[in-house]
Structure formats: C-alpha cells, structure tokens
ROMITOR-227693 format. One record per residue (C-alpha): residue number from 1; residue in one letter; x, y, z. Coordinates in steps of 0.05 Angstrom, whole numbers, plus 5000, padded with zeros to 4 digits. Each point is the difference from the previous one (the first is absolute). Example, Ala and Ser with C-alpha at 12.3 -4.5 7.8 and 13.67 -1.06 7.14 Angstrom:
BEGIN
 num residuo   px   py   pz
   1       A 5246 4910 5156
   2       S 5027 5069 4987
END
This chain:
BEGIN
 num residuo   px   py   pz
   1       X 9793 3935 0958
   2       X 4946 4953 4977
   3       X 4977 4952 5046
   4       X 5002 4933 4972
   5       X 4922 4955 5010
   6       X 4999 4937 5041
   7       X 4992 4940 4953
   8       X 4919 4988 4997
   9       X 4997 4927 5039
  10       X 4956 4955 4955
  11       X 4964 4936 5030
  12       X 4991 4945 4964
  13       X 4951 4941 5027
  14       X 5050 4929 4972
  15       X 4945 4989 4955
  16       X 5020 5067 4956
  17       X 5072 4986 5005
  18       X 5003 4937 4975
  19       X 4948 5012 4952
  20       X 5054 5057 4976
  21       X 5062 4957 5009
  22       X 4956 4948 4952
  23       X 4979 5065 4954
  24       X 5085 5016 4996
  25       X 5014 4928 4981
  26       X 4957 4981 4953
  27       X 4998 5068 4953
  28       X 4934 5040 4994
  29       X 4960 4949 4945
  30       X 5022 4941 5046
  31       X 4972 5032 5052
  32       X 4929 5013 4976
  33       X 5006 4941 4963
  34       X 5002 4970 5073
  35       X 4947 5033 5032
  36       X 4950 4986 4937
  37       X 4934 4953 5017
  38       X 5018 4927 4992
  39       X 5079 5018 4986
  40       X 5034 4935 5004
  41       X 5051 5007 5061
  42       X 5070 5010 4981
  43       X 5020 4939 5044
  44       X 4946 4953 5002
  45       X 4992 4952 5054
  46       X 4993 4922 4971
  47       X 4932 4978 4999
  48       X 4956 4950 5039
  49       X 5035 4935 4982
  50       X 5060 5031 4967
  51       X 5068 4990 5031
  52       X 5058 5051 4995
  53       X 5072 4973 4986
  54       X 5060 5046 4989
  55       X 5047 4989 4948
  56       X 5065 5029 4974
  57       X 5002 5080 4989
  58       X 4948 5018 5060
  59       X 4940 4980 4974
  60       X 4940 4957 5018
  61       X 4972 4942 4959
  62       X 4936 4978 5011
  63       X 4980 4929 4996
  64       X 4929 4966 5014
  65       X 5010 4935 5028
  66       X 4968 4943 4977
  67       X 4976 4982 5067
  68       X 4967 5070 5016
  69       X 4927 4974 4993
  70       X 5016 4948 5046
  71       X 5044 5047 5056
  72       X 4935 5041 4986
  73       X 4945 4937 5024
  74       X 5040 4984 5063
  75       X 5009 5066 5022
  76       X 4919 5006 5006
  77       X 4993 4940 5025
  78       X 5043 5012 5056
  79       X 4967 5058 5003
  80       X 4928 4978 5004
  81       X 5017 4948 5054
  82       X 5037 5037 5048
  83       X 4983 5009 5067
  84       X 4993 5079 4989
  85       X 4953 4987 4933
  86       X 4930 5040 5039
  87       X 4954 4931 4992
  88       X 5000 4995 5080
  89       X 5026 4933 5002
  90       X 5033 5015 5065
  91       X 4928 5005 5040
  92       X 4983 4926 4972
  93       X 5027 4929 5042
  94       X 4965 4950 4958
  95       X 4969 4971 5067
  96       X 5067 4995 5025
  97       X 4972 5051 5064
  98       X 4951 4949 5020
  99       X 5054 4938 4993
 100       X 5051 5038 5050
 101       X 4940 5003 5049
 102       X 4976 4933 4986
 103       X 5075 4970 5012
 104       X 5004 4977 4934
 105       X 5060 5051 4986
 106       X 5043 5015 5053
 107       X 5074 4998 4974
 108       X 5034 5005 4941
 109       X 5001 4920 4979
 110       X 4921 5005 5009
 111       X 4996 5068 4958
 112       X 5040 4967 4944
 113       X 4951 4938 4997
 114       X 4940 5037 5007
 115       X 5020 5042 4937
 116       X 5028 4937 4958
 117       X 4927 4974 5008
 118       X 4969 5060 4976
 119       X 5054 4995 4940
 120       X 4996 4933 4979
 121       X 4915 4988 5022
 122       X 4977 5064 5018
 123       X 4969 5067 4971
 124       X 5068 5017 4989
 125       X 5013 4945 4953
 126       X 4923 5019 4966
 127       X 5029 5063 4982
 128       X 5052 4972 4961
 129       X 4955 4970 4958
 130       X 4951 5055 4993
 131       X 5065 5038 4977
 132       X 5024 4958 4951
 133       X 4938 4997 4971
 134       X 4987 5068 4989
 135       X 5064 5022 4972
 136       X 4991 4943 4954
 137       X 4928 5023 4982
 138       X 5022 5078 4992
 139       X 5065 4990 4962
 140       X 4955 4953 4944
 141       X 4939 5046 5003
 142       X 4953 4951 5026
 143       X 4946 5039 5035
 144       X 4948 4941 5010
 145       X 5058 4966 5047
 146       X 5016 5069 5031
 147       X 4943 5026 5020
 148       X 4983 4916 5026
 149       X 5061 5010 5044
 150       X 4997 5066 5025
 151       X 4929 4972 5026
 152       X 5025 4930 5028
 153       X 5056 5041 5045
 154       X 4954 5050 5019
 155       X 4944 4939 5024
 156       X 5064 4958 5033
 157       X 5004 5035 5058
 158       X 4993 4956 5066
 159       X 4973 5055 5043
 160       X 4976 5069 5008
 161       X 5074 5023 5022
 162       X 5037 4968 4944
 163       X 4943 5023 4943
 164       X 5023 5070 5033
 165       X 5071 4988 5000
 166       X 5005 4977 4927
 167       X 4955 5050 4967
 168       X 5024 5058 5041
 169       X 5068 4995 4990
 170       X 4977 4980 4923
 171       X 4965 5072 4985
 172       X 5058 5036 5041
 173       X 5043 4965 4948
 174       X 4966 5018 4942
 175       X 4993 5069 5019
 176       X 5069 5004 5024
 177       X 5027 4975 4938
 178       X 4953 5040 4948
 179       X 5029 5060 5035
 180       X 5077 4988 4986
 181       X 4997 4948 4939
 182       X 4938 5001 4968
 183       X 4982 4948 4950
 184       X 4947 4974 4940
 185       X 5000 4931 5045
 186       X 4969 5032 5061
 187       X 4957 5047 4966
 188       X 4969 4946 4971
 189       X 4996 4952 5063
 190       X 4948 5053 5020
 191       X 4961 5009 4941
 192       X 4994 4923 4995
 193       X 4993 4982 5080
 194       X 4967 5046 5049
 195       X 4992 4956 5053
 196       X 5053 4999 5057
 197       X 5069 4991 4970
 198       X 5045 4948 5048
 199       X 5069 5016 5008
 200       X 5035 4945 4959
 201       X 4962 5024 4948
 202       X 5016 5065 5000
 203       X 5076 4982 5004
 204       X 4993 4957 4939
 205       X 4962 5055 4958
 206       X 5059 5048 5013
 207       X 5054 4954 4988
 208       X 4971 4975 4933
 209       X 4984 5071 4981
 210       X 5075 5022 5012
 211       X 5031 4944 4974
 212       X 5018 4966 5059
 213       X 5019 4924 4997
 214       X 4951 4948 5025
 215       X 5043 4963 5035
 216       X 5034 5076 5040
 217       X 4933 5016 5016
 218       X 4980 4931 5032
 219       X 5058 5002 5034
 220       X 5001 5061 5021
 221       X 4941 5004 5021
 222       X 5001 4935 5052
 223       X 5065 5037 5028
 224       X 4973 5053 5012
 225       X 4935 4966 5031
 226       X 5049 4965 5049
 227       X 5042 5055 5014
 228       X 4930 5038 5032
 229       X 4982 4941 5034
 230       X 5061 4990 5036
 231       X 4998 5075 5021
 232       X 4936 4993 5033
 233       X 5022 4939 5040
 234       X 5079 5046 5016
 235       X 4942 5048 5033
 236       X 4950 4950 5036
 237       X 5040 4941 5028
 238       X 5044 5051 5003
 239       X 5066 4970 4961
 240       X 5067 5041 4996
 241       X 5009 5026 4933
 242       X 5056 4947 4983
 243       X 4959 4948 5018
 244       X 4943 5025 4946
 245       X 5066 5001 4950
 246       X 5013 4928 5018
 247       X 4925 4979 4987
 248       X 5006 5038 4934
 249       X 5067 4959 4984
 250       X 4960 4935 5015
 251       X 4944 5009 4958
 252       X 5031 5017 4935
 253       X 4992 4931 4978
 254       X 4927 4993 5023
 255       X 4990 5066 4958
 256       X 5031 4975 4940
 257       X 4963 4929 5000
 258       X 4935 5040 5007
 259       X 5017 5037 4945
 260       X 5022 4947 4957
 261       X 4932 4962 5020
 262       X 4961 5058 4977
 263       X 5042 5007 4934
 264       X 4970 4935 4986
 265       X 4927 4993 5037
 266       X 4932 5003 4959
 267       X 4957 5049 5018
 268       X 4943 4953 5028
 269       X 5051 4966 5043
 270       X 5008 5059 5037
 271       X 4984 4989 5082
 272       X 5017 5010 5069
 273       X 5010 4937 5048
 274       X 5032 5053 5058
 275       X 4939 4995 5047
 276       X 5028 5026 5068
 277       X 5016 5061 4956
 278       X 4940 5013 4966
 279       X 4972 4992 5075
 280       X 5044 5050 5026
 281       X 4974 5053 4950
 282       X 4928 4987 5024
 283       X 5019 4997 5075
 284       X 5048 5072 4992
 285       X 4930 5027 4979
 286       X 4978 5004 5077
 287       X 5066 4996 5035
 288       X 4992 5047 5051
 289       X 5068 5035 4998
 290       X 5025 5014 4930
 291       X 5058 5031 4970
 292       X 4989 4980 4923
 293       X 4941 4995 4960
 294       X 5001 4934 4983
END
C-alpha cells in the first residue's frame, strides 16, 4: 500500500500573492512589462490639477479645469497662513500682553477696538502696504523698489520686540516655504536683500512667486494677522472661545477697509498713528511676567 505525502504547505507573504494574482491577469509580457523601470502604471492616477470624471462604458475622462492654477494659489495661501504654518506666530501678542495689564484690554468690545486701530493706523495696517508693494515690485521685476522695501519694513519696526516679531516669523517663513514650495522669487529675495527680511515681505515674495493674487494675499494676510491677535487676547483677558469668534465676525469689515486702503496707499504714505500700541511693545520689553514675546 503506498502511503500517500501530505500536501507541502506553501506561505506566501500578500505581497507575492498578489504580485502572482497580478502576474495571472495580465499574461507573462504584461507582467514584466509592469515591473520594467519607469513602466507607465496600468491605471494611472490623474495628475496634480487634473480632475477625473466617469463617463459611459466604465471609464474615466480626464479634464483640467480652467480654474486649476487658481484652486492651486488659494490652497497655499491658506496654507501659508494657517495657524499650524511653523512661523511661531502663536508666541507673538503684538503688545497686546502689556495692554491686558495696563487695562487697556480687558473684554472682548476692548479687544476688538484695540485691533481695529492696529488695522486701520497701526503696524498692522504698515504691513499692508509693505505687501502690496512688494508683490507689485516682484511680479514686474523691479529690484531697485524691492530691495528699497524689503529695507523700509525691516527699519519700521517700533521696538526691539516687534523688529523680533516681524523678522523672526519672516525667516521662519521663508525657510518654511523654500522647504515645501520652493520658488525663483525667493531665491532671489536673498541674493538681492541680505538684511533682515520682515514678514509682509516675505508673504508677498511667495505669493507673487506662486501666482497668487494681490488682492488674496492682502487679504489674506490682514485675516490672518487678526485672527492671531485675537487668540492672544482669548488667552490673556482670558475670553471664551465664542467670544474670540464674535470679535473675528466684527472685524471683517475693519479688515477689508484696511485692505482696500493699502490696495490704494503710496509707499511714502505709509505710517503708524497707533501710539498706545507702539508703547505697549516697548513696555512688554520689561514686563515682569510674560507669556509672549512681544
């Protein structure tokens, strides 16, 4: 009687069976074809920009919209002036920590006007300006006016704390975005200035570099300015978080006239008339108990 052999058990790691199942379907040529350097994949995903639409009999047609370029601008805008984007904005109060101590800002109604100054005749308002400027100047090539602005915001500070708080968060953003989406625009922002770069200017370099609007990156840009500046006052007064929304709410027209304003203001017209806060940067600089940098 012969004795019959145990089927030999054979272990395959899901890697080697599907890369048989794949072998079985596609025929022996297909298959090396496959596995060839640079073979084209036999289902190609739609590329950056590229939008997949399926039509009749199974298949996918791909379209490009015409708006892609401009889906493309916001999304790294919105990505650049995030909260998350690693520029540190979170550890700067514009001399808002001093005002809460002071009494200047000690509820929400105060928070809101205390920021509305800085929009409409503050440093925030100067930065507008200093942004406009330099998109303009990058997008037309103009590296006398450039390099003459990228100076002027670096000189504008009103104290030691805000000179730090603009050209830190400046040379985070550079670095930062040279990382993730390089460009010719910054690259040559630091061949042509090597001085301290100021943030608004390094926001308008990217923007023009990437083909983001003027006007989106102004705007943007004051939002976003606001939006930190309410944070830090949610954290010091303190203010619930609904109450911060609520400021945000308010302001949207003071963001949008300061924007406008800056759309429209010469570059030697640029100034600040918000003394109390350009005081409360110098007097942060030896407040005894400190949270933020500035």
């Amino acid at each position: 009687m012969t004795r019959k052999r145990p089927p030999r058990s054979v272990h395959l790691s899901p890697l080697a069976g599907r890369g048989r199942l794949r072998k079985a379907q596609a025929g022996e040529g297909e298959f090396e074809k496959f596995l060839a350097p640079n073979a084209p994949h036999p289902n190609p995903l739609p590329a950056s920009g590229e939008r997949g639409r399926t039509v009749p009999g199974g298949k996918t047609s791909i379209s490009n919209p015409a708006t892609s370029s401009d889906n493309a601008a916001l999304f790294r805008l919105m990505a650049w002036l995030s909260p998350a984007y690693p520029v540190g904005a979170f550890s700067y109060s514009s001399g808002i920590e001093w005002a809460v101590e002071a009494g200047d800002v000690k509820s929400a109604a105060s928070l809101q006007e205390w920021i509305s100054v800085a929009l409409s005749q503050g440093a925030a308002f100067c930065d507008a300006v200093f942004l406009v400027h330099v998109h303009r100047a990058t997008v037309s090539a103009n590296d006398t006016a450039l390099r003459a602005v990228a100076e002027l915001a670096a000189a504008f500070a009103t104290s030691k704390e805000r000179h730090l708080e603009t050209t830190a968060q400046g040379r985070a953003f550079v670095e930062a975005t040279r990382a993730a989406w390089p460009c010719d625009a910054i690259d040559h922002l630091l061949v042509l200035w090597d001085g301290a770069i100021a943030y608004p200017v390094a926001v308008a370099v990217a923007s023009a570099g990437h083909s983001v609007p003027l006007e989106s990156a102004v705007r943007g840009y004051l939002q976003a300015l606001t939006a930190n500046m309410i944070s830090a006052g949610v954290r010091l007064i303190p203010l619930g978080q609904t109450d911060g929304l609520r400021v945000l709410a308010a302001l949207e027209f003071a963001v949008e006239t300061a924007a406008t304003r800056a759309l429209a203001t010469p570059l030697d017209e640029a100034g600040s008339a918000a003394f109390r806060a350009d005081i409360a940067g110098m007097k942060h600089e030896t407040q005894y108990t400190r949270l933020f940098r500035s």
